[in-house]
N, C-alpha and C positions, 0 to 999 in steps of 0.2 A: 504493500500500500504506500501508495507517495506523499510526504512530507504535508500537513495542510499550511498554505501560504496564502489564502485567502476566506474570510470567515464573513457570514451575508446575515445578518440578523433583524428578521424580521420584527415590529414596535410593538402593536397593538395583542393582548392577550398572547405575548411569545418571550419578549426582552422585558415585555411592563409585566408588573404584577394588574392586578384587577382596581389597584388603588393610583394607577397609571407612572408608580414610582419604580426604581429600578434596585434593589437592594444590594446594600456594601458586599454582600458574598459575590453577587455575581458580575457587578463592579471590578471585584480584585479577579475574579476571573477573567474576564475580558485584559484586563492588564498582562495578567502572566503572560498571556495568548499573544501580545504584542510585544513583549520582553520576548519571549521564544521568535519573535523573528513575523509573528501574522500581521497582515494591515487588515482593518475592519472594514465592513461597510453594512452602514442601516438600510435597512430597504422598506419601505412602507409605500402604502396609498395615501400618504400626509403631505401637504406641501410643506417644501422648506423650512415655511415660519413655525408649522408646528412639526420638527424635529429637530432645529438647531437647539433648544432646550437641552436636550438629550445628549445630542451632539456635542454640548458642552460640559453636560455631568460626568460623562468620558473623558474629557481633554481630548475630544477629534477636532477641534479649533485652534488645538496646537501643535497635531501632526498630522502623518499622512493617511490621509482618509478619505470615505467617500458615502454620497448620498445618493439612493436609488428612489429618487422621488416621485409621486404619482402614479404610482404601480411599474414605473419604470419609463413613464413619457421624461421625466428631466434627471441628467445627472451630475450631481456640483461636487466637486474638490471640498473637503467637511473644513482644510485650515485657511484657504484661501475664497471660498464662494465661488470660482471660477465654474462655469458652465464646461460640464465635458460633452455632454447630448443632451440636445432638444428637439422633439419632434410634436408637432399640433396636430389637431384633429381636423381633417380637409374641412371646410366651412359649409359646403354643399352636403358632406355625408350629418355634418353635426346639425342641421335643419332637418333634414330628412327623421333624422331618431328625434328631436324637439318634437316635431310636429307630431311623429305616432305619440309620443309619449303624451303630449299634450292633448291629443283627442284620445287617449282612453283615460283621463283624468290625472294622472302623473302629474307630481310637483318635480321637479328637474332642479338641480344645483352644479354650478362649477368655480372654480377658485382661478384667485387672482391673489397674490402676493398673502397679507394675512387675513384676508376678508374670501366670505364664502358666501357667494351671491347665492341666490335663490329666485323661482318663480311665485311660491308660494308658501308661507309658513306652515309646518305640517309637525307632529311629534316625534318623526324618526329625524330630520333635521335640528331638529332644538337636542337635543342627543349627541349628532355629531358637533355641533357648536359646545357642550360640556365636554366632548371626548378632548378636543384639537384644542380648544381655548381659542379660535379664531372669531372674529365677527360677523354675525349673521345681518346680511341687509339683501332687503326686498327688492326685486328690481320688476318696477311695473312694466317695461316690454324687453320682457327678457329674449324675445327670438331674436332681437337686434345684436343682444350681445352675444349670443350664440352664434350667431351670422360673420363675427369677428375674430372665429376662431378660441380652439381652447386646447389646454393639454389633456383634458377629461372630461367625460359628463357623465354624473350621477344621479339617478335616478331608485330614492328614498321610496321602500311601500313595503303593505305585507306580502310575506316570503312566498305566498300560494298565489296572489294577483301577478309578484312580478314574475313568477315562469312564464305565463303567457305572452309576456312583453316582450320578454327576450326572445320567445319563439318569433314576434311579429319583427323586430330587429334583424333576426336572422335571414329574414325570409325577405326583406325589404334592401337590406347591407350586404347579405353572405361576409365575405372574405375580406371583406374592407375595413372591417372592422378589430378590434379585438373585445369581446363580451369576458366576465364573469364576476361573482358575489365576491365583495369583499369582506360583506357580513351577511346572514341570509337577507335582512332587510335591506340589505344596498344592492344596487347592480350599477356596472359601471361599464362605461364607453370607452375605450381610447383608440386611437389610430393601428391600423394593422401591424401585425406582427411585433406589438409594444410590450411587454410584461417585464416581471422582473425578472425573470430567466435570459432574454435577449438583453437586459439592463445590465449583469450580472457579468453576461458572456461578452461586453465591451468593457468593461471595466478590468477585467480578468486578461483580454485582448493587451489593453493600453500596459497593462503593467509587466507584459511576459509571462503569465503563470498560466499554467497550464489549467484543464477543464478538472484532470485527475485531482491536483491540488488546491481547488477548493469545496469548502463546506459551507450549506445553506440549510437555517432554523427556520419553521414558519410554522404557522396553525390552520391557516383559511385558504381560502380555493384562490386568492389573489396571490399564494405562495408557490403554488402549484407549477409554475414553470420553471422557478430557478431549484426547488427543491427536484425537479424532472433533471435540470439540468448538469448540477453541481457533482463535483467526484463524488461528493458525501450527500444526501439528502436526509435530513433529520425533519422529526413533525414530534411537536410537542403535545404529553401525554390528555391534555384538554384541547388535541386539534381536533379538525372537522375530519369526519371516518375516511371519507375519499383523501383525505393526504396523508391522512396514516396507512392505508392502502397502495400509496404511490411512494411513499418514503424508504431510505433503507433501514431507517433505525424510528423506532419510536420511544420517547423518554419516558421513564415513569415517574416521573414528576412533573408535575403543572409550571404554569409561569408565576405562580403564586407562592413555588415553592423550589424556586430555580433547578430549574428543569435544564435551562442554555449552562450552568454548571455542569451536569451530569455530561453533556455533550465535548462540551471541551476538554475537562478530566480525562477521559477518555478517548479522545482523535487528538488532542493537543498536547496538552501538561502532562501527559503520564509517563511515568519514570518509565525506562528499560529495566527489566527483569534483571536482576544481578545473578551470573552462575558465578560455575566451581571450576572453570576449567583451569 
C-alpha cells in the first residue's frame, strides 16, 4: 500500500461533531498527519466564507492547503485564497432547472461570497442559514440572478417531493448537469462533471501525488465521488448506507466521537511493527 500524501476531509456530520465544532483529539490528529509529511484538504458543499472558520482552527491559513469548495465547483489555496479552479453553471442550463423547479413549487437558493440568496423563505433554508452562519436574503426576481450565472443551485424540500424533481432534471438536462443530495432535504445542481472526486483529482494533479496516495472521509452522497475516487475511501460510521457501501473502510465511530481519528491512526500515524530479526 502506498505512502498517504494527501488527506480530503469532508465538514458537515464527518470532520464537525453534531455541535459543528471540531474536537482537540482530532485537531492533534490532523497535525500529526501533516508532521508525517500529509497536506490536507477540506472538501465541502460550503462556500469559502463558511469554511475559512475551520480552515483556520487548523492553521490551513498558515500553510499548504487547500479548499474543495461547493461540492467541488471552486478551489482556493487554504494560506493564500488564491483561486486554483472555477467553473459556473452555463446560464441557459441554470434557467432551465429554475424554471422546473419553480413551477413544481420549489424554493431554489444559491451563494455568493457570505450571503445565501434565496427565492423564497422556507424551513429547510433557515436550517442551512444556522448550519453555515451565512446570511439569508430574499431576492424578489431571483431568475435574473440565476440568469447570471452560479457555481451551484440548490434546491431545499422534502426528501420524497425532491426525487421527483430530480427525475424531471434529468430528463430535461441529462448529462449537462451534475445532480445529487447533499442532505436528503437538499438537492443540488452544479455544472457537469463537477464533484468532489474530479475537485480532489486536480488538486492531487497540481501537486504530483499520485491517485494511490490519497485518502478521502465523507458521510453523504455529495462524498460519493472522491471517496469512489481516492486510493483510500473511508465513510464514517453515521454515513449514509450507499457510501458505506461504496467505501473501503467504514469507521466505527461517528463524527461525534472522532471517527476521522480512527482513520488516520490507522492509514497514517501508525507505528511499524517492531520485530526480532
Amino acid at each position: 500500500m502506498s505512502a498517504v500524501r494527501l488527506l480530503a476531509l469532508d465538514l458537515d456530520d464527518t470532520l464537525l461533531r453534531s455541535d459543528l465544532s471540531i474536537s482537540y483529539r482530532t485537531r492533534n490528529a490532523i497535525k500529526r498527519a501533516e508532521t508525517a509529511g500529509v497536506i490536507v484538504v477540506l472538501a465541502s458543499g460550503r462556500v469559502p466564507a463558511a469554511m475559512e472558520h475551520y480552515a483556520r482552527l487548523l492553521g490551513m491559513n498558515r500553510k499548504s492547503g487547500y479548499l474543495i469548495c461547493n461540492n467541488g465547483s471552486l478551489i482556493r489555496e487554504s494560506c493564500t485564497g488564491s483561486v486554483i479552479n472555477e467553473v459556473r453553471i452555463d446560464a441557459e442550463k441554470a434557467l432551465v432547472a429554475f424554471d422546473l423547479a419553480d413551477a413544481e413549487g420549489f424554493p431554489v437558493q444559491l451563494y455568493e461570497d457570505d450571503i445565501m440568496y434565496v427565492s423564497r423563505r422556507n424551513e429547510f433554508t433557515s436550517y442551512d442559514e444556522k448550519l453555515t452562519g451565512l446570511r439569508q436574503v430574499v431576492v424578489e426576481n431571483f431568475r435574473a440572478m440565476v440568469g447570471g450565472g452560479c457555481h451551484k443551485l440548490l434546491f431545499p424540500g422534502d426528501p420524497m417531493l425532491l426525487a421527483p424533481l430530480e427525475g424531471l432534471f434529468r430528463a430535461y438536462l441529462g448529462g449537462d448537469v451534475t445532480l445529487f443530495t447533499s442532505k436528503p432535504y437538499f438537492l443540488e445542481l452544479l455544472p457537469a462533471n463537477t464533484d468532489k472526486g474530479t475537485a480532489l483529482a486536480k488538486v492531487a494533479g497540481l501537486l504530483g501525488i499520485k491517485r494511490e496516495e490519497t485518502l478521502a472521509i465523507g458521510d453523504s452522497m455529495n462524498d460519493e465521488a472522491m471517496i469512489r475516487w481516492a486510493g483510500i475511501g473511508a465513510a464514517m460510521a453515521n454515513s449514509d448506507d450507499r457510501i458505506k457501501s461504496i467505501a473501503d473502510i467504514v469507521t466505527e465511530r461517528t463524527n461525534d466521537d472522532d471517527g476521522i481519528v480512527e482513520v488516520i491512526e490507522k492509514y497514517i500515524t501508525a507505528k511499524p511493527a517492531v520485530t526480532n530479526e
